[in-house]
Every structure is written in structure tokens, then in C-alpha cells.
N, C-alpha and C positions, 0 to 999 in steps of 0.2 A: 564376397568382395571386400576388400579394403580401400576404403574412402575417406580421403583428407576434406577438409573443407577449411576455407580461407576466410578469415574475420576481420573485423576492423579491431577489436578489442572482447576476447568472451566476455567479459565482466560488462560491457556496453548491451548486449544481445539481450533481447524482448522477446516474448513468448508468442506475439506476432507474426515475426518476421522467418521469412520463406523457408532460411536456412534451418531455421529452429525445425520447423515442420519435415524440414528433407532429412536430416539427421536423425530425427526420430521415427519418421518412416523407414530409412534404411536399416535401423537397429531392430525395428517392427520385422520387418522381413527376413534378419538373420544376419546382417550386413554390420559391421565396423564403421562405424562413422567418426573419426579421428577429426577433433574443433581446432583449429589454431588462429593464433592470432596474427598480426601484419607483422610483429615484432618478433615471433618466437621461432625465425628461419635461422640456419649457418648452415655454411657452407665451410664442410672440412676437408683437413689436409690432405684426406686419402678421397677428396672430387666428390665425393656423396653431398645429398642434401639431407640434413637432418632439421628437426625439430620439434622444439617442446608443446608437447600436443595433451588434449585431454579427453575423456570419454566416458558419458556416463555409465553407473556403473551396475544397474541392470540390464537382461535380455528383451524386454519390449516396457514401453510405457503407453497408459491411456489418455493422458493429458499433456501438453505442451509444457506447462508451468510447471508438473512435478519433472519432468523432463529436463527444462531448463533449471531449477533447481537444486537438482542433482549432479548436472554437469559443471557446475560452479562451487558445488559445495567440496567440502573435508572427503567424501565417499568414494569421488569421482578419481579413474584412473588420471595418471598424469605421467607420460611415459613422453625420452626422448627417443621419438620413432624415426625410422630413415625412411626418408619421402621417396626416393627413390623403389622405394617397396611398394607404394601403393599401387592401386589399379586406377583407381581414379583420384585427379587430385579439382576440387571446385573453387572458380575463385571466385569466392561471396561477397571479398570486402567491397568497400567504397568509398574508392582513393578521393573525392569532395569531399566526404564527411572529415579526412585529414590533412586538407587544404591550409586551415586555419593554422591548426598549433601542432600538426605533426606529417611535415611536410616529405620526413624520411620515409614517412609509411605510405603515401600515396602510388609510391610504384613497385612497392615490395612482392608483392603479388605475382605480378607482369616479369620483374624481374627473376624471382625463383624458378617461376613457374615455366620459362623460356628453358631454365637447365635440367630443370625434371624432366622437361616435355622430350629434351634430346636425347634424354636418360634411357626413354620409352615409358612413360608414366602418361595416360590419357590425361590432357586438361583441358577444362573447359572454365569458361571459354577458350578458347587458343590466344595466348598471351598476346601475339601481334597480331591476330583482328583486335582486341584490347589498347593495343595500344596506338592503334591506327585512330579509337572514336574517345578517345579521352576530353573531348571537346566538342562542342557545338557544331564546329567546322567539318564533322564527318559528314553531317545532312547534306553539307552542299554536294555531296557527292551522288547523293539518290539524283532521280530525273526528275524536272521539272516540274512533271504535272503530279510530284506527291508532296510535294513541300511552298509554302508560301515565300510571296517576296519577301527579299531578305538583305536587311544592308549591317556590315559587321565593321565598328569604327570606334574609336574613342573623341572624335570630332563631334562638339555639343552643335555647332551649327548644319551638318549634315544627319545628325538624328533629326533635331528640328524640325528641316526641310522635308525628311522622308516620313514624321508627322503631320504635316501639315497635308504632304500629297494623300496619305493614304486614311486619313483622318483617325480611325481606331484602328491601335498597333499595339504590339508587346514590346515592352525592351525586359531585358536581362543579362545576365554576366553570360561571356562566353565559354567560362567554364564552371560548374557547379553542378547543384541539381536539389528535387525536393522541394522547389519550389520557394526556394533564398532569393529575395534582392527582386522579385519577378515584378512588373509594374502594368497595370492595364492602362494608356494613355487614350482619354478620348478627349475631342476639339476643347473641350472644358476645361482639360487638365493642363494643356500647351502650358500656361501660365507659370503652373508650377511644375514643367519639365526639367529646368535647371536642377532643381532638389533632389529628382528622381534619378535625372544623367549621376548627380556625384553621387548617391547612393549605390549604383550601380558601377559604377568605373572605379572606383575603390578595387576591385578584384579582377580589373585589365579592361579586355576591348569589352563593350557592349555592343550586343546583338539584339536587331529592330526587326520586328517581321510584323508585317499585317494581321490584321486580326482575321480571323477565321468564323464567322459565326455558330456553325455547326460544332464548332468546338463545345459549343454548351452542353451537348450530347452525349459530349464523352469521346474514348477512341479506342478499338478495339485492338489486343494483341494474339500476335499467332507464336504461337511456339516454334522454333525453328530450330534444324540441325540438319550442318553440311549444306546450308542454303536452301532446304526446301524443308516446308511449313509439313508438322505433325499432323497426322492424323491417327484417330480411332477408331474405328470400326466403320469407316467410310467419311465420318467429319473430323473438320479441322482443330486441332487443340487451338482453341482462344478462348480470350474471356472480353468480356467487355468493362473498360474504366471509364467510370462516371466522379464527376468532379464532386467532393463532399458539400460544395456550395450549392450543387443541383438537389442531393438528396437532401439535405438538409429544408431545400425546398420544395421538394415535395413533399416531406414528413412535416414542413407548418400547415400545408394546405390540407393534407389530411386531416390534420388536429383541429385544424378548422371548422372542416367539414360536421367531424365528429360533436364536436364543441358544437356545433349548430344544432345539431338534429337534437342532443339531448339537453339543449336548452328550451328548446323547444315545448319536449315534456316535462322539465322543470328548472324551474329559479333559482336551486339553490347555488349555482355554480356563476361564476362572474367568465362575462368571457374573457373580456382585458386582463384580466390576474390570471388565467389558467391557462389560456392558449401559445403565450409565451414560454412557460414555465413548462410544460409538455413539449414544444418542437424541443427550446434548450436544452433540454435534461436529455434528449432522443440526441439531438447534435451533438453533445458532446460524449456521446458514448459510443462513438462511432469512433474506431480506430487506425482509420486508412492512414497509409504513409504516401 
């Protein structure tokens, strides 16, 4: 198969991130994985979509980083391909990330990807489910009982109010994501809600929803295509997301733990200087986005 994949910028792309992994599985298995970025589409004279696309330039790799390494470097193919050729075209980016300073590129994607799709080019996602949830406001559209109360205003007195009735609440921008601008308000914070409102309404309405307790837990996702949820040999493709504030709490309490038991059998170790400096070093080497 021949497969595009849609980027916010290659030269941005982390040896983390999903696409990196889907790219070099596909090349793992035989497959073209053609990288482009949000800028490198045109649309030409003779109605084709082309563009400047890259690809690394061995047949399988073992590691992500010599992966991604390769696909950015001098080695790497760099062909103007017709997207219309492919079989599959993905769109990776993420039009928030160029909310701020490249505002052209937040729907480029959506855009191309709407003329390929008519072309006969598979995209996924489908450009107008995409363009349907570019916002906060698509939740309201789920049922009731999977989504909390929710008030979506630029009105600092009507946040206010819907903090005071619900006591602990989220505000955030109603468009973004990644966890920019996001504020946990509880009865203690009211005071300084004002701070919070203009920090947040700088990037349009703010969206108030209750808080959720169970959210400490984390929130499970299922894989989906054509509306019904993946499965594997009888279970569900999901994974479970745990917030890095919970792990990170649980890896001090471990250290804790452990810090205990072997001070126990000896002195030489302080717990106050080392139990800190062990969860920290564990926290930050955690790379969740």
C-alpha cells in the first residue's frame, strides 16, 4: 500500500508521537509511508492533488528515533508525489497546535483531504466527521448521560454563578487541546476566578463543566471505525489514559514505601533528600502528551 500521512510540520515530529510509530510500522511491513506536512499540499492545473512529501529511506527500522532521524535527514527521499495515488491518505496533524501563529495550516488537512477523498483516495479520518468536532461543542452532541454539565459563555458573571452552584468545576478555551489554558476551580479559588476567566477567554468562549471525580482514574479509549468499536480476537481495542499527575503519584508513594523499608535496615540514606529526588527524576521521565 501506499500511504500519505498528514503532519503539523516534519521537522516538529518526536519519536513519541503515534504517527512516528504508524509510519514505521507501515514501512516495517512493506508498506510506503509518504510524511507530509500541513503546508506541502497544491492543487494543480490539470485538478490533481500533489505534494511535497518525504520518506525514509530504508526498508524496515528497529527503533523510532533512528526512524525519525532518517526521515529528516540529507538520505531521506523527498519526492513531489500525487496524492491522488495513494491508497491511503491520514490526517495526523493538529490544527490547535497552529491556532497561534499558523492559522493557514489549521484546516489544511480537512481541506485537501475533502478533494482526495472525492478523488477516491481512503481518508481517515473523514474530513467532515473532522470538521464537524474542531471544537468543544461537538460533545454536546453525545447524550446526556456521558458528558457533564456544561455552560459555554464569555460572560465572567455567568461562569461565576455556574461556579458557585457546582462548587468544583473546569473552565477552558472552547477550542484548543493538550491541556493549554485548562483551570481546576474549587470554592477557594472563586477569588481568583477573574485571573483565570481572562486567561482563558483570550482564545474566545470558555467552556465550564463540573468536575468529575472519577476523572482522577483516568479515561478509557476504544478504537473506532465506521462507528463501531475494534476488536481483537474477541476484545475491544482500548487503552486506558491515566492522568501523569496520578502516576507521578503513585511512583512518590512507591518511593516512599521503598525508602522506608530500607531505611529501616540502614541510615545511610536521608529520607527527606532522596524520596523527592527519586519520584522527580521518575516524573520527569515520563513522556505522555
Amino acid at each position: 500500500m501506499k500511504i500519505g500521512l498528514v503532519v503539523n510540520d516534519i521537522n516538529t515530529e518526536e519519536t513519541g508521537y503515534t504517527t512516528t510509530r504508524l509510519a514505521m510500522a507501515a514501512i516495517n511491513l512493506g508498506h510506503e509511508a509518504w510524511v507530509i506536512g500541513a503546508g506541502d499540499f497544491a492543487y494543480d492545473p490539470d485538478e490533481k492533488i500533489k505534494a511535497r512529501a518525504r520518506h525514509a529511506p530504508k526498508a524496515s527500522y528497529k527503533s523510532s528515533e533512528t526512524y525519525l532521524k532518517e526521515l529528516k535527514g540529507k538520505g531521506a527521499k523527498v519526492e513531489r508525489i500525487t496524492v491522488d495515488d495513494l491508497d491511503v491518505l491520514m490526517l495526523r496533524n493538529d490544527p490547535s497546535s497552529d491556532a497561534a501563529n499558523r492559522t493557514w495550516a489549521q484546516g489544511a488537512g480537512i481541506i485537501f483531504g475533502r478533494t482526495a477523498m472525492r478523488h477516491g483516495v481512503i481518508v481517515l479520518n473523514d474530513p467532515n466527521g473532522l470538521a464537524k468536532a474542531q471544537n468543544k461543542m461537538y460533545f454536546q452532541h453525545f447524550p446526556e448521560e456521558v458528558r457533564p454539565n456544561t455552560l459555554i459563555t464569555r460572560d465572567r458573571e455567568e461562569i461565576k454563578s455556574f461556579a458557585r452552584e457546582y462548587q468544583n468545576i473546569v473552565i477552558k478555551p472552547l477550542q484548543g487541546s493538550g491541556g493549554e489554558s485548562v483551570f481546576m476551580v474549587r470554592p477557594e479559588d472563586i477569588p481568583n476566578l477573574n485571573q483565570m476567566i481572562d486567561a482563558v477567554s483570550r482564545s474566545g468562549y470558555v467552556i465550564c463543566q463540573e468536575y468529575l471525580k472519577d476523572a482522577e482514574k483516568g479515561d478509557t479509549r476504544l478504537f473506532v471505525m465506521n462507528g463501531m468499536p475494534l476488536r481483537y480476537k474477541g476484545k475491544y481495542a482500548a487503552f486506558r489514559r491515566i492522568r501523569r499527575e496520578a502516576i507521578c503519584a503513585v511512583i512518590f508513594m512507591q518511593a516512599a514505601r521503598w525508602q522506608r523499608r530500607k531505611s529501616e535496615r540502614s541510615n545511610y540514606v536521608s529520607q527527606k533528600s532522596y524520596v523527592p529526588n527519586l519520584s522527580r527524576m521518575a516524573c520527569s521521565s515520563l513522556a505522555w502528551t
